[in-house]
FIZA-352787 format. One record per residue (C-alpha): x, y, z; residue in three letters; chain. Coordinates in Angstrom, 3 decimals. Layout:
{pt {X; Y; Z}; "ALA"; "A"}
...
***
This chain:
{pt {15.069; 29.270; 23.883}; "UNK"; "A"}
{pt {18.282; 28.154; 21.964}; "UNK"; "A"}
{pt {18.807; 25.294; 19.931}; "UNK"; "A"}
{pt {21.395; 23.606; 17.704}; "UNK"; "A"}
{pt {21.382; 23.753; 14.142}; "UNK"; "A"}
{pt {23.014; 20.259; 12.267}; "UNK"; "A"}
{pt {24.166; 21.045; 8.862}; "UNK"; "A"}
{pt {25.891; 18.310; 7.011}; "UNK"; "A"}
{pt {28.817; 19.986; 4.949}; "UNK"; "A"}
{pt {29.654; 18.735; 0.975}; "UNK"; "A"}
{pt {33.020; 19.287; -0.265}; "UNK"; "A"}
{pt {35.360; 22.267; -2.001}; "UNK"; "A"}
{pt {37.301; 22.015; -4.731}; "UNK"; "A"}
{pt {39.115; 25.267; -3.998}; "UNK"; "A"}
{pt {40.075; 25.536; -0.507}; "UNK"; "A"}
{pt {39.974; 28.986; 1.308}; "UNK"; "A"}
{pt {40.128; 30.060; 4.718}; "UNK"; "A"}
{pt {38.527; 31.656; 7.494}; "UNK"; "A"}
{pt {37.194; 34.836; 7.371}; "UNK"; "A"}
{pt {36.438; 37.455; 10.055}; "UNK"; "A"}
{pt {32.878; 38.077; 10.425}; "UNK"; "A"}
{pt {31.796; 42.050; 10.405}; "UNK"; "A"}
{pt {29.718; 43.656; 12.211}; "UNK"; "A"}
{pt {28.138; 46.124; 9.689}; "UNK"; "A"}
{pt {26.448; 44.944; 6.291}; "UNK"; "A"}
{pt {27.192; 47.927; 4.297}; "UNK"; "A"}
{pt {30.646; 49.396; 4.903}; "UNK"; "A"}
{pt {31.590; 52.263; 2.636}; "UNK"; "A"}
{pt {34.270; 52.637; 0.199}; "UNK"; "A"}
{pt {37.318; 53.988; 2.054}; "UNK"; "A"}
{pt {40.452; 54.817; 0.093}; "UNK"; "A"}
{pt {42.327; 52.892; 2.154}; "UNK"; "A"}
{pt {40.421; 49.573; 1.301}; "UNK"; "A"}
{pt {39.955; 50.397; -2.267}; "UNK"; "A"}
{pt {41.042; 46.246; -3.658}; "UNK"; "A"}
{pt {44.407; 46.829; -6.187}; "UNK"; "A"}
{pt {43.725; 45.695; -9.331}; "UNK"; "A"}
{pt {47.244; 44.252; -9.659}; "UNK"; "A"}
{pt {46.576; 40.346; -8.834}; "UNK"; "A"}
{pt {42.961; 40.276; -10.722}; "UNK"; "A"}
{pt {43.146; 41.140; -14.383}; "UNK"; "A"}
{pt {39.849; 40.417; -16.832}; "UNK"; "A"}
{pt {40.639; 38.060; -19.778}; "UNK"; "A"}
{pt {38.525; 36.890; -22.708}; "UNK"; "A"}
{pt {35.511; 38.240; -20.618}; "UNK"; "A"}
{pt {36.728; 36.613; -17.029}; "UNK"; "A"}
{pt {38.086; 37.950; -13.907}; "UNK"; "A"}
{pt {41.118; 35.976; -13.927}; "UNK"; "A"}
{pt {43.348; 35.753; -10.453}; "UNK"; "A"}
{pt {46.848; 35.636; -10.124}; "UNK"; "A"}
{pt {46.854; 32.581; -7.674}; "UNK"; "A"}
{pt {44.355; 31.192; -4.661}; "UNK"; "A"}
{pt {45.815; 34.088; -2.597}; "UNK"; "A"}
{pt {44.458; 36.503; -4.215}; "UNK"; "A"}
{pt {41.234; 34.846; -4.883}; "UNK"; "A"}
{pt {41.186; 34.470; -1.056}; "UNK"; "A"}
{pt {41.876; 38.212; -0.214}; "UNK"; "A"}
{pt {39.471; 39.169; -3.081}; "UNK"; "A"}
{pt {36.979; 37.259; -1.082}; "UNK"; "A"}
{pt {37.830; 38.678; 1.892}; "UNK"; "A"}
{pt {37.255; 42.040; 1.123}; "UNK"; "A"}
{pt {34.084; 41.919; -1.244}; "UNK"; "A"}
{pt {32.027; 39.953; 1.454}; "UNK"; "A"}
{pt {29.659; 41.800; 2.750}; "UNK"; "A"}
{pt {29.764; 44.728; 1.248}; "UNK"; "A"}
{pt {26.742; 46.326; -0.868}; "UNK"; "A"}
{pt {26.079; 47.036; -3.642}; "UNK"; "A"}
{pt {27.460; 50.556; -4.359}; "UNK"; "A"}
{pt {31.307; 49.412; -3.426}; "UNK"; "A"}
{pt {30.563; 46.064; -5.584}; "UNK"; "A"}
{pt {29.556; 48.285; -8.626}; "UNK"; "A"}
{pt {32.976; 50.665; -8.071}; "UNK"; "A"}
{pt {35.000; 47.739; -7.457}; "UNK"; "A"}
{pt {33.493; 45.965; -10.499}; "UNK"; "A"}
{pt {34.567; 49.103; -12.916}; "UNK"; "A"}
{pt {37.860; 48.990; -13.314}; "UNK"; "A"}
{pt {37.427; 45.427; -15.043}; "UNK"; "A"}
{pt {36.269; 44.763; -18.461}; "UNK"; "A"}
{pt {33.599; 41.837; -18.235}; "UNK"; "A"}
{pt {30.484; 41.627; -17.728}; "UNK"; "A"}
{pt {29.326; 40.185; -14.264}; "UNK"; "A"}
{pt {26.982; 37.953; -13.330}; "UNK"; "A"}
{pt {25.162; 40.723; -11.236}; "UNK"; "A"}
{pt {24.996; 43.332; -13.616}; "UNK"; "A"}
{pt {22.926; 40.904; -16.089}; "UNK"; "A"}
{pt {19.501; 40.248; -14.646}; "UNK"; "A"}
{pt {18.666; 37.664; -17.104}; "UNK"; "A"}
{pt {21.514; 35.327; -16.493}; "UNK"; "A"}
{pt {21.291; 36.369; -12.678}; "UNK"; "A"}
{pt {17.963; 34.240; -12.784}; "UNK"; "A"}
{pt {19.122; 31.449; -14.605}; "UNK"; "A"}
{pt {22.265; 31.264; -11.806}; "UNK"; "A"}
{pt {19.400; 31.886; -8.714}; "UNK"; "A"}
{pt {19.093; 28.096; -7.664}; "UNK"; "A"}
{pt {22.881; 28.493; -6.912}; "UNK"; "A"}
{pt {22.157; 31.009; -4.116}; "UNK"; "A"}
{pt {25.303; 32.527; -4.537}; "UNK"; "A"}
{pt {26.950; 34.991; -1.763}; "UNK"; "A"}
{pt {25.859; 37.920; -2.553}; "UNK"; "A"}
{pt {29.835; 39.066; -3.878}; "UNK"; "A"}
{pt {29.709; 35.765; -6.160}; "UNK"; "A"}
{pt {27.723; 37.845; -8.501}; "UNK"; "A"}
{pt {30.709; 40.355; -9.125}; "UNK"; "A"}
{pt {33.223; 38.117; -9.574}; "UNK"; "A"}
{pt {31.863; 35.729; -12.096}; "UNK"; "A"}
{pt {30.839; 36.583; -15.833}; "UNK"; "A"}
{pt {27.347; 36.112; -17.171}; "UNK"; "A"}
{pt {28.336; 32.994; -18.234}; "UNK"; "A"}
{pt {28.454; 31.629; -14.185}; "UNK"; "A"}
{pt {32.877; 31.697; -14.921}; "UNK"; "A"}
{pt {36.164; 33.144; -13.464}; "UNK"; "A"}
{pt {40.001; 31.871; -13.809}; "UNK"; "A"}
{pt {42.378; 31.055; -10.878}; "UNK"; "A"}
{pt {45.612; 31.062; -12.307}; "UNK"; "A"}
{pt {45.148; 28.999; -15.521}; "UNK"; "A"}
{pt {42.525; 27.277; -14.141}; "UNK"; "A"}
{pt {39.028; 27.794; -15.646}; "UNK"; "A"}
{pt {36.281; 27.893; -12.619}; "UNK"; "A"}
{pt {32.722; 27.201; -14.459}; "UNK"; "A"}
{pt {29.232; 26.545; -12.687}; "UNK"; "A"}
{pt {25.877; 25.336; -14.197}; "UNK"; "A"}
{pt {23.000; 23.107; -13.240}; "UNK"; "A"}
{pt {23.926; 22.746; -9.375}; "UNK"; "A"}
{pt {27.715; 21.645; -9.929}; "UNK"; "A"}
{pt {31.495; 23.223; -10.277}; "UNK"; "A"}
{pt {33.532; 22.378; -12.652}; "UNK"; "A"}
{pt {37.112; 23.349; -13.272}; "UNK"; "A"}
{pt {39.107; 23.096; -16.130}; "UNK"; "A"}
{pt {43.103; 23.285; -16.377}; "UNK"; "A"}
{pt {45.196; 24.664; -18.481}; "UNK"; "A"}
{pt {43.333; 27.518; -20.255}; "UNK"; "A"}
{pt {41.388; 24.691; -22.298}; "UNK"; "A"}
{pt {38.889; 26.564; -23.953}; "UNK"; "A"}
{pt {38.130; 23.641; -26.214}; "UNK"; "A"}
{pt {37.252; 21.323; -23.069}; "UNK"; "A"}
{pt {35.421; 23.931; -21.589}; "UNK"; "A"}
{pt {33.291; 24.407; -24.614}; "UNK"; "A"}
{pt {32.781; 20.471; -24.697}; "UNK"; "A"}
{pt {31.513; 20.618; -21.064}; "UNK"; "A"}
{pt {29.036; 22.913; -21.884}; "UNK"; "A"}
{pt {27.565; 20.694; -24.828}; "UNK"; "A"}
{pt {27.702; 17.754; -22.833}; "UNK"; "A"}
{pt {28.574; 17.923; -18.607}; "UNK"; "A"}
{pt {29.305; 14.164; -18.211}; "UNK"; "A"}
{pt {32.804; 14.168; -19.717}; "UNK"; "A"}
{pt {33.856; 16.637; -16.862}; "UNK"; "A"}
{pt {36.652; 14.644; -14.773}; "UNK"; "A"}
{pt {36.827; 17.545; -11.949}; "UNK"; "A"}
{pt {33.042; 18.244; -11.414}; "UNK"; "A"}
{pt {32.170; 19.024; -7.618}; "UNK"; "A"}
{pt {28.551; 20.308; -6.011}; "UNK"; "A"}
{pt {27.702; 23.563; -5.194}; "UNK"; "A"}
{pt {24.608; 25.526; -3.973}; "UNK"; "A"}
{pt {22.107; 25.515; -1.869}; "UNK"; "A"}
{pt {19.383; 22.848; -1.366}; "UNK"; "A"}
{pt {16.120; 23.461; 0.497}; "UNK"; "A"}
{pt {14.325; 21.305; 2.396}; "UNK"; "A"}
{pt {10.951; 21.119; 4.398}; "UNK"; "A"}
{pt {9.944; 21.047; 7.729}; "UNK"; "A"}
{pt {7.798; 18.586; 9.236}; "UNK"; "A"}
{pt {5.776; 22.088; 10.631}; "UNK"; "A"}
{pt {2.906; 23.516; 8.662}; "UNK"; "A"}
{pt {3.644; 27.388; 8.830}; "UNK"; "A"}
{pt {0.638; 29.509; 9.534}; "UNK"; "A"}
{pt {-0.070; 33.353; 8.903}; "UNK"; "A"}
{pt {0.310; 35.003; 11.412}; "UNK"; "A"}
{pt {2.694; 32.367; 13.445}; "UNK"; "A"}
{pt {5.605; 30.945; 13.942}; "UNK"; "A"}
{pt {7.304; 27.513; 13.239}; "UNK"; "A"}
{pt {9.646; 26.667; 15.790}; "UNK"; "A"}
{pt {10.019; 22.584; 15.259}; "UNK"; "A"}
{pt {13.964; 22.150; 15.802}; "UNK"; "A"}
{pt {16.011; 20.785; 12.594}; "UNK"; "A"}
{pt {18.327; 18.481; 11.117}; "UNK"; "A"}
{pt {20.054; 19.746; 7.599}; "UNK"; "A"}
{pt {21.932; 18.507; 4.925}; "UNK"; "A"}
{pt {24.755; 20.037; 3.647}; "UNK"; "A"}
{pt {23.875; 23.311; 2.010}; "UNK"; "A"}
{pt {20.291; 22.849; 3.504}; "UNK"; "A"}
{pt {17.914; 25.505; 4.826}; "UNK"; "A"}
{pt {16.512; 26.256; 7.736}; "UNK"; "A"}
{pt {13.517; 28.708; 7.256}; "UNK"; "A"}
{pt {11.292; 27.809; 10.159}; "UNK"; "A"}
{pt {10.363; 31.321; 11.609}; "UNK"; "A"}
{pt {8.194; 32.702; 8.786}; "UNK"; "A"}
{pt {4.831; 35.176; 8.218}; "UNK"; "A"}
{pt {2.048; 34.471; 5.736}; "UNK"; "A"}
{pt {-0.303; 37.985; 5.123}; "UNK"; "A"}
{pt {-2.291; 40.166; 2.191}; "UNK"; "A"}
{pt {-0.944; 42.806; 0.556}; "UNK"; "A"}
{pt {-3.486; 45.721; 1.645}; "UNK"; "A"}
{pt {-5.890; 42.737; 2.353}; "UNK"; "A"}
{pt {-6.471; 41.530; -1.199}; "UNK"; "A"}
{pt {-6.837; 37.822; -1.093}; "UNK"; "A"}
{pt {-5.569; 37.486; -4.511}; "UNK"; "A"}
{pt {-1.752; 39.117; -3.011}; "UNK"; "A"}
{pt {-0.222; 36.815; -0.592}; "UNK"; "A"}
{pt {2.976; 37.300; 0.758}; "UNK"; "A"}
{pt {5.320; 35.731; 3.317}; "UNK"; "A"}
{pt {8.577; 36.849; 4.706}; "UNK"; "A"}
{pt {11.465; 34.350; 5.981}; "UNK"; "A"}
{pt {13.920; 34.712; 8.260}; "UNK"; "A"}
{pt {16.141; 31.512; 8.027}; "UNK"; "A"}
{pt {19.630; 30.191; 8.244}; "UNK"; "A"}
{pt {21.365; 28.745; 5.098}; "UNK"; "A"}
{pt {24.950; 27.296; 4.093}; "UNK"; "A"}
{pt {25.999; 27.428; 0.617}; "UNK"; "A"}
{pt {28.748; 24.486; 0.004}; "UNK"; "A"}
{pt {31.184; 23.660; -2.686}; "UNK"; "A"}
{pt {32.812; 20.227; -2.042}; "UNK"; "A"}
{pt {35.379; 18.279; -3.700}; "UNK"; "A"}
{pt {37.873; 15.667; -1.462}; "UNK"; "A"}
{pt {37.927; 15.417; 1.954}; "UNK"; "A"}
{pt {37.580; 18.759; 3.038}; "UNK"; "A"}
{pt {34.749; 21.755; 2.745}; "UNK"; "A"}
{pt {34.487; 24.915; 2.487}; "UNK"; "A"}
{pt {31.022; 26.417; 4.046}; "UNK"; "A"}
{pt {29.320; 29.904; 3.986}; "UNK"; "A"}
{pt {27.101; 30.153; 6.734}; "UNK"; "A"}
{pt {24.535; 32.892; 5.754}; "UNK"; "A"}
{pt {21.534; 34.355; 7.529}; "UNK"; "A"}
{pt {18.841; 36.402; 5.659}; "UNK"; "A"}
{pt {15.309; 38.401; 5.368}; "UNK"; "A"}
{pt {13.243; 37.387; 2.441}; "UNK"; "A"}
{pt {9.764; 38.620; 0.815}; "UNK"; "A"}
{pt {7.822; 35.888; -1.370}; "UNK"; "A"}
{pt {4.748; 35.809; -3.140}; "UNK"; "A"}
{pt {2.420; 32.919; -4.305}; "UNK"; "A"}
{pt {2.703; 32.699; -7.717}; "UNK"; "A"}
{pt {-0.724; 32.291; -8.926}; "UNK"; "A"}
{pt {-2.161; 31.295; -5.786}; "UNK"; "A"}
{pt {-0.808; 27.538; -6.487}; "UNK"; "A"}
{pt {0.183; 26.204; -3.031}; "UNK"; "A"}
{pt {4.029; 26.075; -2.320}; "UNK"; "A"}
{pt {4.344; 28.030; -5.720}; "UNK"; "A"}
{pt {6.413; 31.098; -3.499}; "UNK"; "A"}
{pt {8.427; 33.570; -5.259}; "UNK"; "A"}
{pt {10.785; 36.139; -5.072}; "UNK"; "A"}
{pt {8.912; 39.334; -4.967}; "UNK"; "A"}
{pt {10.903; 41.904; -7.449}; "UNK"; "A"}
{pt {8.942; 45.707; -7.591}; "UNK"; "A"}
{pt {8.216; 45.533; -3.754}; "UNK"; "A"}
{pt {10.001; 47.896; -1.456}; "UNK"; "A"}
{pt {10.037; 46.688; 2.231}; "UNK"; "A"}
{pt {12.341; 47.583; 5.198}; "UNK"; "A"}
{pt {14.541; 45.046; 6.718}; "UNK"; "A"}
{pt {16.337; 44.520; 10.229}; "UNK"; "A"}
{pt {17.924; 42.394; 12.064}; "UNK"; "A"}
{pt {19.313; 43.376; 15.529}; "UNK"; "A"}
{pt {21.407; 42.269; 18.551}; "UNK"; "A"}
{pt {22.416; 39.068; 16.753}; "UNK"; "A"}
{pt {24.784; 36.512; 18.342}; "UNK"; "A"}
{pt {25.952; 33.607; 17.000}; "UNK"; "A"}
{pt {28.386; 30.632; 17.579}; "UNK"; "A"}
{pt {30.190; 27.911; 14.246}; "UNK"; "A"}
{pt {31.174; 24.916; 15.457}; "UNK"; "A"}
{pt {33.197; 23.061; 12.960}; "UNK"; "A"}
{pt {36.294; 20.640; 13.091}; "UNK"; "A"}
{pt {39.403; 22.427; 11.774}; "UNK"; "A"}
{pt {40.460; 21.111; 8.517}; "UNK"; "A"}
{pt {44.642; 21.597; 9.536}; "UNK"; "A"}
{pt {44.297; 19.673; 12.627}; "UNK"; "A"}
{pt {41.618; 18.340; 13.261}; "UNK"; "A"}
{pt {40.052; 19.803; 16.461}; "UNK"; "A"}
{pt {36.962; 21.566; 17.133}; "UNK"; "A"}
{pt {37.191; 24.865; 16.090}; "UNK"; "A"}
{pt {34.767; 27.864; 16.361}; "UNK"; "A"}
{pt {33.660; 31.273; 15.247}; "UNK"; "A"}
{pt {31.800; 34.024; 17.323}; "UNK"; "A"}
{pt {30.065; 36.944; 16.670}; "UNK"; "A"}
{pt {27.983; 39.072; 18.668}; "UNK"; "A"}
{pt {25.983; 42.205; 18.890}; "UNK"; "A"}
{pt {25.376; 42.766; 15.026}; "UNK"; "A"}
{pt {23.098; 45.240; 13.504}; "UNK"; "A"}
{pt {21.903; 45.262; 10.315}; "UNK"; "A"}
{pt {19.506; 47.465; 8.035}; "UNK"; "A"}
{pt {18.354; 47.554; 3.989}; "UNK"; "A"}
{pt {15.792; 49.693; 2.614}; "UNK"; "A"}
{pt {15.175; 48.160; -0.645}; "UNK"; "A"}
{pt {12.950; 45.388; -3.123}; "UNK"; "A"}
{pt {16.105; 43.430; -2.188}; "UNK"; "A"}
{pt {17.090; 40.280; 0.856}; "UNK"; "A"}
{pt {19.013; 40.989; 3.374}; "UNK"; "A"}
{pt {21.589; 38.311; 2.781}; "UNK"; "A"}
{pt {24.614; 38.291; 5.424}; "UNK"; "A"}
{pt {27.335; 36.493; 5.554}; "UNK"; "A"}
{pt {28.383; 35.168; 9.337}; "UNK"; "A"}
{pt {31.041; 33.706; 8.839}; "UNK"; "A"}
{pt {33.080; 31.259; 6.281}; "UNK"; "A"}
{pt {35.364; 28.273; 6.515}; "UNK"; "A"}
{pt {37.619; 25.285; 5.809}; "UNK"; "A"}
{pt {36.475; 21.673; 7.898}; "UNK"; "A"}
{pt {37.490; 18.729; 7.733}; "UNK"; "A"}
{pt {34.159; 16.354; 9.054}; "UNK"; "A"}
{pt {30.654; 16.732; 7.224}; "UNK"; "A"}
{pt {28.933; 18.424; 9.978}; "UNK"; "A"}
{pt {28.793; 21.555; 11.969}; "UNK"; "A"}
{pt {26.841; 22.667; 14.681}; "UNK"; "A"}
{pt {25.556; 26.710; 14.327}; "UNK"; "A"}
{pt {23.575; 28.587; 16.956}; "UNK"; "A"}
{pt {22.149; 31.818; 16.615}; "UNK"; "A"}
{pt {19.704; 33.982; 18.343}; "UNK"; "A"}
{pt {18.537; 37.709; 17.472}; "UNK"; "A"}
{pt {15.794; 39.848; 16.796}; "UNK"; "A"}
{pt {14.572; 40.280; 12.999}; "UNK"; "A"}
{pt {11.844; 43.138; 11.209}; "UNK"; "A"}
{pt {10.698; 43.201; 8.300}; "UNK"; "A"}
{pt {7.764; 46.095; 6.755}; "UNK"; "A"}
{pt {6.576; 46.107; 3.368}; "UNK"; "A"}
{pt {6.584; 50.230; 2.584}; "UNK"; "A"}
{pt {3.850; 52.230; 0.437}; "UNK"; "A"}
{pt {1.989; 52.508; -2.072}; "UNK"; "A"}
{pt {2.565; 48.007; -1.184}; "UNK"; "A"}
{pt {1.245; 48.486; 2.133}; "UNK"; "A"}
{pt {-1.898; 50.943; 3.307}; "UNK"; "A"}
{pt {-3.152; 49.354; 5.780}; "UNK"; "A"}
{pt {-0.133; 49.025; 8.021}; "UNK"; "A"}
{pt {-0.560; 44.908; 8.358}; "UNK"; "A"}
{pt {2.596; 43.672; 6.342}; "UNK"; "A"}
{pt {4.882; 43.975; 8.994}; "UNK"; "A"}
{pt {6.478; 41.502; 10.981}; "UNK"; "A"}
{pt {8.692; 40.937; 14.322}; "UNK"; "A"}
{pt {10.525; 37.835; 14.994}; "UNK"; "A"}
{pt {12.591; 36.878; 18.139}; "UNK"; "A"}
{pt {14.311; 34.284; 16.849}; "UNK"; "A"}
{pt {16.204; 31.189; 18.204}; "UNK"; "A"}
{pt {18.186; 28.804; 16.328}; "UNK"; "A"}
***
């Protein structure tokens, strides 16, 4: 079975471009692809880059990778990031950053292109010229003075489908831009105690920034473990002590998007990807990400994806799950 994913696209304020997809989710630090410091320097507690270039080729090399070559690349700057504090990592979570966002902004959700200030908070991006720490600092107090103030994130939405344990939702879906689409999913006990639910997801997400008339879009796919919070219905969680083995293999997928220099229909492939994490951790990858010029793209992907909670979270050998999955 394959079927098309809609996802309406929002706007960026910062273009980039398109990025090769890899094939691997955790490459490892070769010298040869060690990032020069020389067009990112760290000012006033900000990764601050030279120009969009090398914002772009920062990009470009930090996506994807994990989070032993994020830490090394992260050290030879003097900030704190945004990954490296776990309390302001939560309040940024609604976001749902990529994965590399979290080493490139401060704890404060900020980084500098040229003497532009880049600041997020509260679902939005705002940027502020001229090195105006003043503004900035009004923004903060009070958001609606912001003149350049575009959306950003992620926003979920539900499916028509009531997801059972033990089942799969498979009711096609339309998305808005930066919407999720989380329709395979598993509901089970952790070592049968009724009082420990869990779920893993395996959806398809897009995380937008918009400004203007064009958008930039990263098309992500990930492996999830939740837990109801207190048994409340639709109160799910991210579980945080948890180890539990995640896979996803023989993955193909195909972008569709209209090409914001031109105009015409544009696409991105990728096929036969493997990917593996051991850890309390998602799987987040990254397929692919890009510049487009109309408000909707069409994805569709197809691949097989695992997911096993390990001991002491999982005696009885139940919290394990197998999805082949068709988008």
């Amino acid at each position: 079975m394959k079927k098309n994913l809609f996802i309406n696209l929002a706007l960026i304020a910062i273009a980039t471009t398109i990025f090769s997809c890899k094939k691997e989710i955790h490459p490892n630090v070769q010298d040869e692809d060690k990032i020069s410091a020389a067009p990112v320097t760290s000012k006033n507690g900000r990764l601050v880059f030279k120009n969009s270039n090398a914002f772009k080729e920062t990009v470009s090399r930090l996506i994807n990778k994990d989070s032993n070559y994020l830490t090394k690349w992260e050290s030879d700057f003097n900030f704190i990031s945004l990954r490296s504090d776990s309390s302001a990592s939560r309040i940024y979570d609604s976001f749902d950053f990529p994965t590399f966002y979290g080493a490139i902004l401060n704890n404060k959700g900020e980084y500098m292109i040229a003497d532009t200030i880049v600041y997020f908070n509260n679902g939005y991006k705002y940027l502020v010229p001229n090195n105006d720490e003043a503004l900035l600092n009004k923004i903060k107090k009070d958001p609606s003075i912001a003149t350049l103030k575009f959306k950003a994130g992620v926003v979920p939405i539900s499916t028509s489908s009531v997801v059972k344990s033990g089942s799969l939702s498979t009711e096609s879906t339309s998305l808005p831009g930066g919407g999720t689409d989380a329709r395979y999913q598993y509901q089970f006990l952790r070592n049968g105690d009724p009082n420990s639910q869990r779920k893993f997801v395996f959806e398809i997400f897009n995380y937008v920034e918009s400004a203007g008339q064009t958008s930039i879009c990263y098309v992500r796919t990930r492996i999830k473990q939740e837990y109801l919070g207190g048994n409340k219905p639709g109160n799910w969680l991210p579980t945080s002590s948890e180890t539990y083995e995640k896979k996803i293999t023989g993955m193909n997928f195909q972008v569709a998007f209209f090409n914001t220099g031109n105009g015409t229909l544009s696409y991105v492939n990728g096929s036969n990807i493997n990917l593996s994490e051991t850890d309390i951790t998602k799987l987040d990858y990254t397929l692919c990400t890009f510049q487009a010029s109309r408000p909707n793209i069409t994805v569709t992907l197809t691949g097989n994806y695992y997911a096993k909670v390990l001991p002491p979270w999982n005696v009885d050998g139940k919290s394990t799950y197998t999805a082949n999955v068709s988008w």
